[in-house]
TORFITOR-78085 format. One line per field, with one value per atom (N, C-alpha, C): residue number from 1; atom name; x, y, z. Coordinates in Angstrom, 1 decimal, decimal comma, always signed. Example, Ala and Ser with C-alpha at 12.3 -4.5 7.8 and 13.67 -1.06 7.14 Angstrom:
residues 2
nr	1 1 1 2 2 2;
atom	N CA C N CA C;
xx	+13,2 +12,3 +13,2 +12,8 +13,7 +12,9;
yy	-5,7 -4,5 -3,3 -2,2 -1,1 +0,0;
zz	+7,8 +7,8 +7,8 +7,1 +7,1 +7,9;
//
This chain:
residues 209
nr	1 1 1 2 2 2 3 3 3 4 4 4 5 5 5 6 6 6 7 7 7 8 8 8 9 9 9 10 10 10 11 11 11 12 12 12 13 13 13 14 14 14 15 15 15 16 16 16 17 17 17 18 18 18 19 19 19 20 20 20 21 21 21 22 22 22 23 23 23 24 24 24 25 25 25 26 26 26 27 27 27 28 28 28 29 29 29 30 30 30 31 31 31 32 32 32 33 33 33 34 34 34 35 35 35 36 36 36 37 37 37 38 38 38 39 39 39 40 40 40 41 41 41 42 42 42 43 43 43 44 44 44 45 45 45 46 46 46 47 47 47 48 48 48 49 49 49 50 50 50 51 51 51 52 52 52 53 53 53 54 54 54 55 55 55 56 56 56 57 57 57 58 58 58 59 59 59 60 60 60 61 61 61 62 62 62 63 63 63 64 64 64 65 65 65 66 66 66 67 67 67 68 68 68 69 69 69 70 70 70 71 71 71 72 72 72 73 73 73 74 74 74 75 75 75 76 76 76 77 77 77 78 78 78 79 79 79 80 80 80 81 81 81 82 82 82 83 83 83 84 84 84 85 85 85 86 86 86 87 87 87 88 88 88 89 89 89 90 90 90 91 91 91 92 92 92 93 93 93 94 94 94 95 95 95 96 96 96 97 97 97 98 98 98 99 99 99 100 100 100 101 101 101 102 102 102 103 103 103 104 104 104 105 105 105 106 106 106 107 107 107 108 108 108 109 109 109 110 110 110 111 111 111 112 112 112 113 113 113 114 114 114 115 115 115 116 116 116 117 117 117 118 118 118 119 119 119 120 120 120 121 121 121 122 122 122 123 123 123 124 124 124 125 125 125 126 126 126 127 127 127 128 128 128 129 129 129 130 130 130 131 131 131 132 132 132 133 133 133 134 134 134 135 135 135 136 136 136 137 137 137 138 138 138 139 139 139 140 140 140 141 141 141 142 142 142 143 143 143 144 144 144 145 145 145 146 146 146 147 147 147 148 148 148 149 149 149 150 150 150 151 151 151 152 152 152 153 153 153 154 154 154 155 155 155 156 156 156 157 157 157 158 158 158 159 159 159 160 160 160 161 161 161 162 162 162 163 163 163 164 164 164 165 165 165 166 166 166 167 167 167 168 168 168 169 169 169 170 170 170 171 171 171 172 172 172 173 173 173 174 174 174 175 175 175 176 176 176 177 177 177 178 178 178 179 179 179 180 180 180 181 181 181 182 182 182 183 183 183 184 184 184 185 185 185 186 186 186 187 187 187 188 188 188 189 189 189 190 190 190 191 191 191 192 192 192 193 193 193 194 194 194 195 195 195 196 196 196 197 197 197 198 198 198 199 199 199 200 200 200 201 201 201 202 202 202 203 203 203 204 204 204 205 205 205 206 206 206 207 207 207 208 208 208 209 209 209;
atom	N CA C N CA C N CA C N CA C N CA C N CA C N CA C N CA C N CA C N CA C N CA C N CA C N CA C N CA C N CA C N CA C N CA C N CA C N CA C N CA C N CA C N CA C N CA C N CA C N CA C N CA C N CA C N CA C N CA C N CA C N CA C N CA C N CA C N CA C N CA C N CA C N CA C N CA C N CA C N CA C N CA C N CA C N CA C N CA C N CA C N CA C N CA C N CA C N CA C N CA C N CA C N CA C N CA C N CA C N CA C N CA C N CA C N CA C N CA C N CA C N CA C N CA C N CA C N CA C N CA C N CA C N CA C N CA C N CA C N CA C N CA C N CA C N CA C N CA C N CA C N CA C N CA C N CA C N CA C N CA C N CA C N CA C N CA C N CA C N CA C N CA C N CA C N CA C N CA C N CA C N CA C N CA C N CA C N CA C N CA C N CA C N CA C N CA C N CA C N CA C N CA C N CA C N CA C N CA C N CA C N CA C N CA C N CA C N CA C N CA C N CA C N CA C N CA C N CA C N CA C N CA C N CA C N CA C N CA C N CA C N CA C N CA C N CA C N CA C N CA C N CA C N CA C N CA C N CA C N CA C N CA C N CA C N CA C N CA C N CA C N CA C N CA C N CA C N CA C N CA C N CA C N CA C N CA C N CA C N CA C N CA C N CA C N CA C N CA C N CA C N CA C N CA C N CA C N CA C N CA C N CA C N CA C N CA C N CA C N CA C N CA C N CA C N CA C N CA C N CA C N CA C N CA C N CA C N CA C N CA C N CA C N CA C N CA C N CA C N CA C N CA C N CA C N CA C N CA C N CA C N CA C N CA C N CA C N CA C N CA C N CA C N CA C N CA C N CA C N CA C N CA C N CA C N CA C N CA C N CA C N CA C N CA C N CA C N CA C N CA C N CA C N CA C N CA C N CA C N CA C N CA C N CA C N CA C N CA C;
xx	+0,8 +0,0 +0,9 +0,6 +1,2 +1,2 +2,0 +1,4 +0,7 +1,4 +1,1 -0,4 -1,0 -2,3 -3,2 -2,5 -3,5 -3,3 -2,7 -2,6 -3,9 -3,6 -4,9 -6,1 -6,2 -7,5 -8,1 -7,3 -7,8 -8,2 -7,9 -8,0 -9,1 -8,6 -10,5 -11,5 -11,7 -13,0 -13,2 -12,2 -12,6 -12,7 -12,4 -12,3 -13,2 -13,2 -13,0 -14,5 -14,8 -15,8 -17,3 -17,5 -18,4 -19,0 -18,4 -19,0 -19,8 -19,4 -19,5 -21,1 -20,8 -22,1 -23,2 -23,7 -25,2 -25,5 -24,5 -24,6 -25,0 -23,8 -23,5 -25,0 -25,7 -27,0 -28,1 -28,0 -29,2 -28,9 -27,9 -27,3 -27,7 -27,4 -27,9 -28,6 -29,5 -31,0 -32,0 -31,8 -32,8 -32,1 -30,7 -29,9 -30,0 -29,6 -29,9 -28,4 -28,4 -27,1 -25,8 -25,8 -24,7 -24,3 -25,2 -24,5 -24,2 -24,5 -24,0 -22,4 -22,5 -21,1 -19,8 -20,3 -19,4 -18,8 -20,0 -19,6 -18,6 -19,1 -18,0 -16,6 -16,5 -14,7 -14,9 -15,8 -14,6 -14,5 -15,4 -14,6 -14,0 -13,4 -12,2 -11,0 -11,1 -9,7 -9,8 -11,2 -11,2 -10,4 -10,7 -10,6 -9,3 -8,4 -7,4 -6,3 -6,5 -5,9 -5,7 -6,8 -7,4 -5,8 -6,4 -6,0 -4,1 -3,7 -2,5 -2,1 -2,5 -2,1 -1,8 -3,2 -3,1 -1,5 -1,4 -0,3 +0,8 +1,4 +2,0 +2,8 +1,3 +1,6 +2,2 +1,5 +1,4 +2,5 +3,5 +4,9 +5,4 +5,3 +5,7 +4,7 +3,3 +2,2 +2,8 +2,7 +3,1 +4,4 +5,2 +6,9 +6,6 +5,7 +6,1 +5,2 +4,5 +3,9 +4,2 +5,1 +6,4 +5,6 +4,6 +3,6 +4,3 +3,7 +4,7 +3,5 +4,4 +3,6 +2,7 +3,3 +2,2 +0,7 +1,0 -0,1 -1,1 -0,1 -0,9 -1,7 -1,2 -1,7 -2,9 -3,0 -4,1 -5,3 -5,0 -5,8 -6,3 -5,6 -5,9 -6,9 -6,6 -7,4 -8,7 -8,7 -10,4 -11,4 -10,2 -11,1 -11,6 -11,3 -11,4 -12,2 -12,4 -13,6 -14,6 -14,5 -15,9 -16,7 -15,6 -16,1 -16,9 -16,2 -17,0 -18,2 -18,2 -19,7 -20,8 -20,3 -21,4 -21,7 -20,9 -21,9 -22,4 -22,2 -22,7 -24,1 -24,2 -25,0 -26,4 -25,6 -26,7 -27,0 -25,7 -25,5 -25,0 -24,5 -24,0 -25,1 -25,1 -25,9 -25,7 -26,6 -26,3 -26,4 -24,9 -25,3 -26,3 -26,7 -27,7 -27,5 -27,8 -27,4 -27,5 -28,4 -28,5 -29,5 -29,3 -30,5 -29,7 -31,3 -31,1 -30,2 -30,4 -29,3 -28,0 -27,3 -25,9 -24,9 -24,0 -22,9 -22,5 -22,1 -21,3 -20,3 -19,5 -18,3 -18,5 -19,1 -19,5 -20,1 -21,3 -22,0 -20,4 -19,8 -18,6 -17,6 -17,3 -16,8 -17,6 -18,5 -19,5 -20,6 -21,4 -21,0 -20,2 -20,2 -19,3 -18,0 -17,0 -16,2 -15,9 -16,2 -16,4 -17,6 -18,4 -17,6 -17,7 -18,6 -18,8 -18,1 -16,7 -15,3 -14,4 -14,6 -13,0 -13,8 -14,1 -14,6 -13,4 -13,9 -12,6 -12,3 -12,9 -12,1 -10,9 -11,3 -10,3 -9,2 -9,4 -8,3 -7,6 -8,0 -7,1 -6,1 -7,3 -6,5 -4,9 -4,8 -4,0 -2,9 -3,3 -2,5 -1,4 -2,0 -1,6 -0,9 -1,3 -0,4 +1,0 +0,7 +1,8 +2,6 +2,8 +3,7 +3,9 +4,1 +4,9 +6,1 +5,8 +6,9 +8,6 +8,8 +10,1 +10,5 +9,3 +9,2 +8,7 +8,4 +8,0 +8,5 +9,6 +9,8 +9,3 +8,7 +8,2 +6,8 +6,5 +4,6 +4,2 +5,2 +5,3 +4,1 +5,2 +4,4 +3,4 +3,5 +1,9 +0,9 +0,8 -0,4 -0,5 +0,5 +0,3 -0,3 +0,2 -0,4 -2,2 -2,0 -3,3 -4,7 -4,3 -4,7 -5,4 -4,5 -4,8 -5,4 -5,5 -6,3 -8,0 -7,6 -9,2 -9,8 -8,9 -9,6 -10,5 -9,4 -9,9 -11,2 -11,3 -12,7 -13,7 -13,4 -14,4 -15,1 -14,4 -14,5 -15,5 -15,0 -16,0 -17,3 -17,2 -18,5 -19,4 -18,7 -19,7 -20,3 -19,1 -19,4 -20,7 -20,8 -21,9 -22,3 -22,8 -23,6 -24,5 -25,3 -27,0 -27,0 -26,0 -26,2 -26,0 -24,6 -24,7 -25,6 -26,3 -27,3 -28,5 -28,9 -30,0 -30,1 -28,2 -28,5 -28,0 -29,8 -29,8 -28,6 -28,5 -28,0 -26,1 -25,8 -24,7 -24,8 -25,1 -26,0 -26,2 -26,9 -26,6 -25,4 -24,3 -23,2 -22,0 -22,2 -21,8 -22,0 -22,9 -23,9 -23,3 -23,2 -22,8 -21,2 -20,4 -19,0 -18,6 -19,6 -19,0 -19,5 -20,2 -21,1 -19,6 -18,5 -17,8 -16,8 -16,8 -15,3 -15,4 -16,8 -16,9 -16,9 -16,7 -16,5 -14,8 -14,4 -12,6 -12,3 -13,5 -12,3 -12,4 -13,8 -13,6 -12,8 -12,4 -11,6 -9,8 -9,6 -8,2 -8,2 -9,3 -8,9 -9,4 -9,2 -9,5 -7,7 -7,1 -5,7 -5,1 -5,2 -4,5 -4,3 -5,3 -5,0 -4,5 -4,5 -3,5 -2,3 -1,6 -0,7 +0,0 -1,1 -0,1 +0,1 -0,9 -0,4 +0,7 +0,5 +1,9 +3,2 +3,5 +4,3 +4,5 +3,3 +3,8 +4,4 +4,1 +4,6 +4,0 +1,9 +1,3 +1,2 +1,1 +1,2 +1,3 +1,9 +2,2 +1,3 +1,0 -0,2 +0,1 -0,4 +0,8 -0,1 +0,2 +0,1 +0,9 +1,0 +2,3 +1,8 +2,4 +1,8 +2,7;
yy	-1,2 +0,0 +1,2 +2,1 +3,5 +4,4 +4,7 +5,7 +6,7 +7,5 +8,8 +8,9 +8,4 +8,5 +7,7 +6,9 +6,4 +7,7 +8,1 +9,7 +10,3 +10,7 +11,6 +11,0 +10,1 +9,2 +9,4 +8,9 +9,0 +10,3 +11,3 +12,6 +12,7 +12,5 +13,5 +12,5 +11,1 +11,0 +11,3 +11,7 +11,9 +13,3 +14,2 +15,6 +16,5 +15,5 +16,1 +16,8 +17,2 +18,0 +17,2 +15,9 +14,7 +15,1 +15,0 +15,1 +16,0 +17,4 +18,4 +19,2 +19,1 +19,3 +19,1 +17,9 +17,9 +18,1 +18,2 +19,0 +20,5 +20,8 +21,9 +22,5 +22,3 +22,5 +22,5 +21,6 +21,6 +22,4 +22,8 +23,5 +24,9 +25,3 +26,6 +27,4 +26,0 +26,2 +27,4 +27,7 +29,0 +30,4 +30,5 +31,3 +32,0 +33,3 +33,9 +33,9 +34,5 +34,0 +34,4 +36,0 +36,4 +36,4 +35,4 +34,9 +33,4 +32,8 +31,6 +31,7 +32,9 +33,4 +33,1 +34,2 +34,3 +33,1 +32,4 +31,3 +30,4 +30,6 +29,4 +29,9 +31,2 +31,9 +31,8 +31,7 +31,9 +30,5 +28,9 +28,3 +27,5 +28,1 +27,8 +28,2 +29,6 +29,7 +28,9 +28,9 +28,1 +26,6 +25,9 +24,8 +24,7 +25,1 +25,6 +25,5 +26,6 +26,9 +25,6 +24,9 +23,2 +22,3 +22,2 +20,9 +21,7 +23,0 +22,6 +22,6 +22,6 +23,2 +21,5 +20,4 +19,5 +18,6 +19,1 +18,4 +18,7 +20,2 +20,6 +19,7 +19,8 +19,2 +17,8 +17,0 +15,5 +14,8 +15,3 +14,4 +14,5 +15,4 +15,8 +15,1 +15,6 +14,6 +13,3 +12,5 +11,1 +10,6 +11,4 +11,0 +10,9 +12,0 +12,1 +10,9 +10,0 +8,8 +7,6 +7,7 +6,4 +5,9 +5,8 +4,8 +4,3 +3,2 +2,4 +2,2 +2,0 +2,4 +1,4 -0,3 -0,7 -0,3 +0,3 +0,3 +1,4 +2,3 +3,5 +3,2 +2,2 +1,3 +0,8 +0,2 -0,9 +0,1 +1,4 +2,4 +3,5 +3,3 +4,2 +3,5 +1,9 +1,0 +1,6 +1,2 +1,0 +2,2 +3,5 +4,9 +5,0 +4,5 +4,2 +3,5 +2,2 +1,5 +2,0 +2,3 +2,7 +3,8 +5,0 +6,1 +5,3 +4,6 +4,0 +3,0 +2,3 +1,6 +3,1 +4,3 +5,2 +5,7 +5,7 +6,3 +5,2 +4,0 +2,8 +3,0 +2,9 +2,2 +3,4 +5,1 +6,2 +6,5 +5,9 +6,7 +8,1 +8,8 +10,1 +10,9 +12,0 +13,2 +14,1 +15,1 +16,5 +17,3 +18,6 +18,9 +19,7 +20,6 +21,2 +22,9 +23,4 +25,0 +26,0 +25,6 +26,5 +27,8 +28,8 +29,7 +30,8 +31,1 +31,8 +33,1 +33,9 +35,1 +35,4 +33,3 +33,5 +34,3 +34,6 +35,4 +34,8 +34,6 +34,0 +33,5 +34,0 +33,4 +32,1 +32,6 +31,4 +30,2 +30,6 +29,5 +28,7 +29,7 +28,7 +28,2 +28,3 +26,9 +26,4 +26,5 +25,3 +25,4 +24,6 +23,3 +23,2 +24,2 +23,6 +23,1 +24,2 +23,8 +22,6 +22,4 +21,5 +20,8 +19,6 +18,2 +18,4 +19,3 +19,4 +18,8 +19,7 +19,7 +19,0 +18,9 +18,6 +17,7 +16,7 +15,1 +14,8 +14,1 +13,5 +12,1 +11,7 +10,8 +11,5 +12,5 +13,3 +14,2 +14,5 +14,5 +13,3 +12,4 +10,9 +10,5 +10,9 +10,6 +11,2 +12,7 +13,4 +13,2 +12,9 +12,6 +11,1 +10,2 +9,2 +9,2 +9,9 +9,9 +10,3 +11,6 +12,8 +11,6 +10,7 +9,9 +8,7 +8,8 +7,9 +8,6 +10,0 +11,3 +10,3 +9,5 +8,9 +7,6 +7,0 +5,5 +6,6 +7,2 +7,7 +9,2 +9,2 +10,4 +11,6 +12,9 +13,6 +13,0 +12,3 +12,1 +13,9 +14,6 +15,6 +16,7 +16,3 +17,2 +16,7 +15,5 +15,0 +15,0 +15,3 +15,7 +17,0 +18,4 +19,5 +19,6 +19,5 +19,5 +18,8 +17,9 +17,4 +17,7 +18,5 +19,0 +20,3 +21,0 +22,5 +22,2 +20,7 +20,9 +20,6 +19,8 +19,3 +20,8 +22,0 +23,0 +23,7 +23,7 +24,5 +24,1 +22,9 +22,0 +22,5 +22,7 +22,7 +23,8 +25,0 +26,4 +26,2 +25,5 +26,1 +25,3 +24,2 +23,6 +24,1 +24,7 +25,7 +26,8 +27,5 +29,0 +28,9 +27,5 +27,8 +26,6 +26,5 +25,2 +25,2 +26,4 +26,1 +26,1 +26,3 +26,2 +25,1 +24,6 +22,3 +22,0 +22,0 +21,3 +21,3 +22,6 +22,6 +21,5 +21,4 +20,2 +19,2 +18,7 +17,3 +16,4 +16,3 +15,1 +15,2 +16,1 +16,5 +15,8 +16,3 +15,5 +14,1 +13,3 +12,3 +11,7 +11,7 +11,6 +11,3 +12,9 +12,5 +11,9 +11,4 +10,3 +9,1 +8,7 +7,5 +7,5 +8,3 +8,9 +8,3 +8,9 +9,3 +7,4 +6,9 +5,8 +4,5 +4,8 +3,9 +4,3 +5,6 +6,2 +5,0 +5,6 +5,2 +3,1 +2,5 +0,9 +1,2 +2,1 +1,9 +2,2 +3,3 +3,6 +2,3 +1,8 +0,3 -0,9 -0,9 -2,0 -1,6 -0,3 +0,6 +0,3 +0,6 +0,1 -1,1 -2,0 -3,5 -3,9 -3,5 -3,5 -2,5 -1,8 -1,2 -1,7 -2,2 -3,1 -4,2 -4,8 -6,6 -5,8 -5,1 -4,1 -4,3 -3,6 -3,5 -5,2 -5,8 -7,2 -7,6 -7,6 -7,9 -7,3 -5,7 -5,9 -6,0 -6,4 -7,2 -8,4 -9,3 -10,7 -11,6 -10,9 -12,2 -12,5 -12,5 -13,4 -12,7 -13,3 -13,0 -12,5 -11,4 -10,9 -10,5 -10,5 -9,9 -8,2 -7,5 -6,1 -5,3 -4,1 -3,5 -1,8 -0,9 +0,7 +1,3;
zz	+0,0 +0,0 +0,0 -0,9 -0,9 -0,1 +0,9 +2,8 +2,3 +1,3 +0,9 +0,7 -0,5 -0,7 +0,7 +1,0 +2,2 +3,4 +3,4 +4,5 +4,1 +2,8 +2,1 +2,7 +2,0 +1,8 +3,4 +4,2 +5,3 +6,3 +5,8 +6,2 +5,1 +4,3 +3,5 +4,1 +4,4 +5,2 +6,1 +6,9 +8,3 +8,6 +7,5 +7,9 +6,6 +5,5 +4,0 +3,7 +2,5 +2,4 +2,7 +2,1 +1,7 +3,1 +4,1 +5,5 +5,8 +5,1 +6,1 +5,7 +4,2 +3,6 +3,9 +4,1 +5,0 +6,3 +7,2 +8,7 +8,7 +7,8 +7,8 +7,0 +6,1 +5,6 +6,4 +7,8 +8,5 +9,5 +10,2 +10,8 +11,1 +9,4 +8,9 +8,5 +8,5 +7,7 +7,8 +9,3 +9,4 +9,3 +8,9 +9,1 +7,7 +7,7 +6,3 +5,5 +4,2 +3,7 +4,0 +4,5 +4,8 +6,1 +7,2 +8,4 +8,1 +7,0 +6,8 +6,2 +4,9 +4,2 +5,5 +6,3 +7,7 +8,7 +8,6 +9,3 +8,7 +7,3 +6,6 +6,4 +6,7 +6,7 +8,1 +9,1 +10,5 +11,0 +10,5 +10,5 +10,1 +8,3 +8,0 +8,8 +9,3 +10,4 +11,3 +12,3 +13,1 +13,0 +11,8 +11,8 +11,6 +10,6 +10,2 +11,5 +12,5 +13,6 +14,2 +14,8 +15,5 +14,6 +13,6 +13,0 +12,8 +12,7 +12,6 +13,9 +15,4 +17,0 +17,2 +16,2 +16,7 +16,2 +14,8 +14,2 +14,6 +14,9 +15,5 +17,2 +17,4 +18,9 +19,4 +18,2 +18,2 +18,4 +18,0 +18,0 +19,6 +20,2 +21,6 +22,4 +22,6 +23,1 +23,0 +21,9 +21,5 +22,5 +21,9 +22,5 +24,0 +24,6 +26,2 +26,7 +26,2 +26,5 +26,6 +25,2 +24,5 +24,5 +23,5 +22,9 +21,5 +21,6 +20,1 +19,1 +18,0 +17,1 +16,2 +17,0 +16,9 +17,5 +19,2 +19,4 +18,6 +18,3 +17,2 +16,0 +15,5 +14,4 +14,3 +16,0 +16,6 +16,7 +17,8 +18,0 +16,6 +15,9 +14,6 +13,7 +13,6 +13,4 +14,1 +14,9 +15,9 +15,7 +15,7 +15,6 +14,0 +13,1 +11,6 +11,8 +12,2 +12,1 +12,6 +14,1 +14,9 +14,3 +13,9 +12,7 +11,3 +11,0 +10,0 +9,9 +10,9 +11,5 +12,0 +12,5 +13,0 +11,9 +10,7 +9,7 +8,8 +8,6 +7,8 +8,3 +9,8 +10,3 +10,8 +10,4 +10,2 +11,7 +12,8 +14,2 +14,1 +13,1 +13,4 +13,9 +14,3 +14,6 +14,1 +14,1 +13,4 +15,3 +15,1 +16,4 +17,1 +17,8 +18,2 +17,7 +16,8 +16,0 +17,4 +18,7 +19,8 +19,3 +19,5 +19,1 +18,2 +17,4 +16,1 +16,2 +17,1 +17,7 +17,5 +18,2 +18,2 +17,7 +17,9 +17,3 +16,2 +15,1 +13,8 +14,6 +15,1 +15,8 +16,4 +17,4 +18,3 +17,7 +16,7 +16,4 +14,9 +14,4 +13,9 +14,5 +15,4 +16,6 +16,8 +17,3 +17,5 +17,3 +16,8 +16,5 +15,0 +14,4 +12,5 +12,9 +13,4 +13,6 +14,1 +15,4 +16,3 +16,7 +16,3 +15,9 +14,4 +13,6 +12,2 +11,3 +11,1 +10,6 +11,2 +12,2 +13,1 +13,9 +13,4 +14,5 +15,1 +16,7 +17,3 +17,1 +16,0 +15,0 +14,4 +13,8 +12,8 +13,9 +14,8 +15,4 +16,0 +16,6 +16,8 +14,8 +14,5 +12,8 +12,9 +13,1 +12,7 +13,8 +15,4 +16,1 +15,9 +15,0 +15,0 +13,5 +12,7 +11,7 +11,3 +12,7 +12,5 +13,5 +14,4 +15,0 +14,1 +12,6 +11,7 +10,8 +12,0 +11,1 +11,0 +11,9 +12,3 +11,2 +10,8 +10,0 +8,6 +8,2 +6,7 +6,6 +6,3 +5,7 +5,0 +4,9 +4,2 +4,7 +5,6 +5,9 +6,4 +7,3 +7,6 +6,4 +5,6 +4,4 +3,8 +3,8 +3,1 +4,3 +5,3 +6,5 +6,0 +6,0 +5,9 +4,7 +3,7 +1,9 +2,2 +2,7 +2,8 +3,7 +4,7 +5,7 +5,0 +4,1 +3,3 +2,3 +1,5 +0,7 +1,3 +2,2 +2,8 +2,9 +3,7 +4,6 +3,4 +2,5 +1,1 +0,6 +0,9 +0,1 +0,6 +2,4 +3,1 +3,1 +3,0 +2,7 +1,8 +0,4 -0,9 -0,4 +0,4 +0,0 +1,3 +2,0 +3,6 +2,3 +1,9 +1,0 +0,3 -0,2 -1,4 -1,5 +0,0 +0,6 -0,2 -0,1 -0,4 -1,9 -2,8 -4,2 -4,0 -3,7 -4,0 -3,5 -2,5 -1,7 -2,9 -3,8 -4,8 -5,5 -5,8 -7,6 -6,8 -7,4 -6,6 -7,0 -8,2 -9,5 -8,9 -8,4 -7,6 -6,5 -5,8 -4,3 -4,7 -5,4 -5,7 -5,4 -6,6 -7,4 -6,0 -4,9 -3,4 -2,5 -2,5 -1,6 -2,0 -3,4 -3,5 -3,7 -3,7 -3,1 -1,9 -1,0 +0,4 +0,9 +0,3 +0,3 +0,2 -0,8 -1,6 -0,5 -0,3 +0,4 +2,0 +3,2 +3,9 +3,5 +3,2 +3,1 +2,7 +2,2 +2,2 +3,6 +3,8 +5,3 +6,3 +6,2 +7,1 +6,8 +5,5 +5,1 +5,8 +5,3 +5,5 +7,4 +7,9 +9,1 +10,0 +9,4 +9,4 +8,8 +7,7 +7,8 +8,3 +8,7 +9,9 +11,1 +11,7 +12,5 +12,8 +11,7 +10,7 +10,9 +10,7 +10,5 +11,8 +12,9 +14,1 +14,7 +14,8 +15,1 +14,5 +12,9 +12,5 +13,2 +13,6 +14,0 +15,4 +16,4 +17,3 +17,5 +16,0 +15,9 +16,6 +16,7 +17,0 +15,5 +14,5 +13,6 +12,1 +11,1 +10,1 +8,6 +8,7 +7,7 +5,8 +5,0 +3,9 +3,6 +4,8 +4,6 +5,4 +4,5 +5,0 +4,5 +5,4 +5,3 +4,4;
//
């Protein structure tokens, strides 16, 4: 398996636009356009800020634990799977928008920002990837490059929610996307987890990161 694209891959489901779109639509529903506009630039910084504090941090968090990287594997596994059974299985929620008043600010931290955009799937994602900085070379840069392109997606598809949301045939086309994406992400972490066993050396698997 190629690390690189599997970095990606696994950051655009857990973070990527496919997600954000229909939350982010019910969310805002009663909101008019130019407090929706707003929301979607404050939280792209919002998020933006989050996801690099978290990547940033990760290698130090990690280290000062001396967690091994099988177990990161095992645990990276689980959070991939369990994320991907709560949406197979139509457990996610949309969060609570709170009342119509709110500040832009506020209401973009939360709930868009946070769990919207930035699930604590998707931060376990980014914590556990940024600790293969030692075993893959340049993963460094493929989290950041990858990280900037998701934010960018996410931007356009908050910005001009309620135009994609219109065309259905669009909406379709992502449904059955996000539909193909979510069964990779459960397979990817079904070997991920083969992965860390393997290198505990309970037993011999033929996959490799």
């Amino acid at each position: 398996m190629d690390s690189y694209p599997f970095v990606f891959t696994i950051l655009f489901m857990l973070l990527g636009p496919l997600k954000t779109i229909g939350p982010f639509a019910k969310v805002t529903a009663q909101r008019d356009d130019a407090y929706v506009r707003k929301v979607a630039i404050l939280a792209t910084l919002a998020s933006a800020a989050i996801v690099a504090f978290i990547a940033f941090a990760a290698g130090g968090l990690l280290g000062k634990y001396q967690i091994s990287l099988p177990a990161l594997k095992i645990a990276g596994g689980l959070v991939l799977l369990i994320a991907a059974l709560r949406t197979m299985f139509g457990e996610s929620t949309v969060p609570d928008p709170g009342k119509a008043d709110r500040p832009a600010l506020s209401f973009a931290v939360s709930p868009v920002t946070v769990p919207i955009i930035v699930p604590p799937a998707g931060v376990a994602a980014i914590l556990i990837l940024s600790a293969f900085a030692g075993e893959l070379p340049g993963i460094v840069k493929v989290i950041t490059v990858s990280l900037a392109i998701i934010i960018a997606l996410n931007f356009i598809v908050m910005f001009f929610n309620r135009a994609i949301v219109k065309l259905g045939a669009v909406m379709l086309v992502l449904t059955l996307i996000g539909a193909v994406l979510v069964f990779i992400q459960a397979a990817l972490a079904i070997d991920t987890i083969l992965m860390g066993f393997k290198d505990l050396g309970l037993f011999k698997a033929n996959v490799a990161l």
